[in-house]
N, C-alpha and C positions, 0 to 999 in steps of 0.2 A: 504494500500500500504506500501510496506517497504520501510523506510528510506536507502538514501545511507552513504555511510562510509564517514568520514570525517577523511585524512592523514595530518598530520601537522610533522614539524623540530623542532630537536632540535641540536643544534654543533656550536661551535665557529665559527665569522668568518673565512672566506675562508675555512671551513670543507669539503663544497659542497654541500651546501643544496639545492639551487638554481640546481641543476643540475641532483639529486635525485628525486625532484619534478619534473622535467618534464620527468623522467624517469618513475615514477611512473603512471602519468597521461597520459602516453601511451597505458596504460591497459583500452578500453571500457569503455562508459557510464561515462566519468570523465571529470570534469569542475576543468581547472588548475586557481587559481587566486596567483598574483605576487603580494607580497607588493610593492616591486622595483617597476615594473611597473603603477601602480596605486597612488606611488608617485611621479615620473617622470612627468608622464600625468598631472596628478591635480595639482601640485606644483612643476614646472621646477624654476629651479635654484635658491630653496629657502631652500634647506639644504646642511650645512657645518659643521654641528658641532652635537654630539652628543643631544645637548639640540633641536637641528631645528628637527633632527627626531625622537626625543620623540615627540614635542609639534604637528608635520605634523603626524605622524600615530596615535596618538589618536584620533584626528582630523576624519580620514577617520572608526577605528573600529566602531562605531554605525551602519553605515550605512552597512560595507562589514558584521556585524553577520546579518542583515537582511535578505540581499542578501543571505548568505553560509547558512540562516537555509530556507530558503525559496529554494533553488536549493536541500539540501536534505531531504525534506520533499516531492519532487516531485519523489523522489527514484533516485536523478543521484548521485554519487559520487564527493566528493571534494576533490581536494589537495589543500592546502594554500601553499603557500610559502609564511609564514610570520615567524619571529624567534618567536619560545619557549624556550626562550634561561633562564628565570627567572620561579618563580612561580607564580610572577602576571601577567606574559604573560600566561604561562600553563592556568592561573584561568581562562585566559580569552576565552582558546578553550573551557575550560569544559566547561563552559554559552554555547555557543555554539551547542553542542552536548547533553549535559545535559536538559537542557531544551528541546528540542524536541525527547527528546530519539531516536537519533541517534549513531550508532556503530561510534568509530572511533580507529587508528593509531597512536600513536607516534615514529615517525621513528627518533632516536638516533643517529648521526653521531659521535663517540669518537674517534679524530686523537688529535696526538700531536701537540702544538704551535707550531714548529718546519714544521710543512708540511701546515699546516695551510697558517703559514705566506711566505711559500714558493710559495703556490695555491694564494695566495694574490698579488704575485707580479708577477704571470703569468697572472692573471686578469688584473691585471692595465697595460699590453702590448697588449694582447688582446680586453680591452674594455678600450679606454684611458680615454673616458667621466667620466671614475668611479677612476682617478689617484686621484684627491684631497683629495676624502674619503677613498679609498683603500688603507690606509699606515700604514705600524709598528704600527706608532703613535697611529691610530682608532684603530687598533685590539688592542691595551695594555689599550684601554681605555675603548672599550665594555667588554674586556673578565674578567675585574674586578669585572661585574656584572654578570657573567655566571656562572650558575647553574646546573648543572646535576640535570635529573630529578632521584626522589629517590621512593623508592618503595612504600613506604608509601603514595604516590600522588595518587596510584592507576589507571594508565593509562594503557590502554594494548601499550607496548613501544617493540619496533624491536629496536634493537642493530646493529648498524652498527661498525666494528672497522678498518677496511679501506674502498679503492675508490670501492665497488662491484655493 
């Protein structure tokens, strides 16, 4: 049986990843999973700071690569929406995919800090639950750690350079 494709992000906050992925996951035979969502659910109101959702999403990866190689091993496709926003997040779709020799996406979203932090503060009017974390502040503090993926990683990567 063939494997399905495994789509993952990569783009600063507010890029639109979140928004992409479920764009994507509108195409057949595809199993959307939310990091957002699946820490919400599992750990409500126990991240505030950059260090709560490092220490809550490592927490939860063991079990979601189970789960995401176990769905495309069955031949469905996956989107994550979790960031590949580093190269040991990246490392950690390729386990993923790698090990079960699965195809997969890196879909690239490259907008300016500028619209970013603009989409940042239509979000925190739109979804006020997410005001705390949603500020300047977070973004200057994740994007410090953010990496363009480079070619040398060898990923097959879609290029996004606006909202398409």
């Amino acid at each position: 049986m063939n494997k399905g494709e495994l789509t993952f992000f990569c783009g600063k906050m507010g890029a639109g990843k979140s928004t992409k992925a479920y764009e994507v996951a509108q195409h057949g035979n595809t199993v959307l999973l939310s990091e957002d969502e699946w820490l919400t659910s599992l750990y409500p109101n126990k991240i505030s700071s950059l260090n709560d959702y490092i220490e809550y999403s490592n927490l939860l990866k063991p079990q979601i690569k189970k789960l995401v190689q176990s769905i495309l091993s069955s031949g469905t496709n996956v989107v994550m929406d979790f960031p590949a926003n580093t190269r040991s997040q990246r490392d950690w779709f390729r386990s993923i995919f790698s090990e079960i020799g699965a195809p997969h996406n890196l879909i690239y979203i490259d907008l300016p800090n500028e619209v970013c932090l603009e989409q940042i503060e239509k979000r925190r009017i739109e979804q006020p639950e997410r005001a705390d974390t949603d500020t300047p502040d977070m973004f200057e503090q994740v994007t410090k750690y953010f990496m363009a993926p480079a070619s040398e990683e060898g990923f097959n990567t879609t290029k996004v350079t606006k909202n398409a």
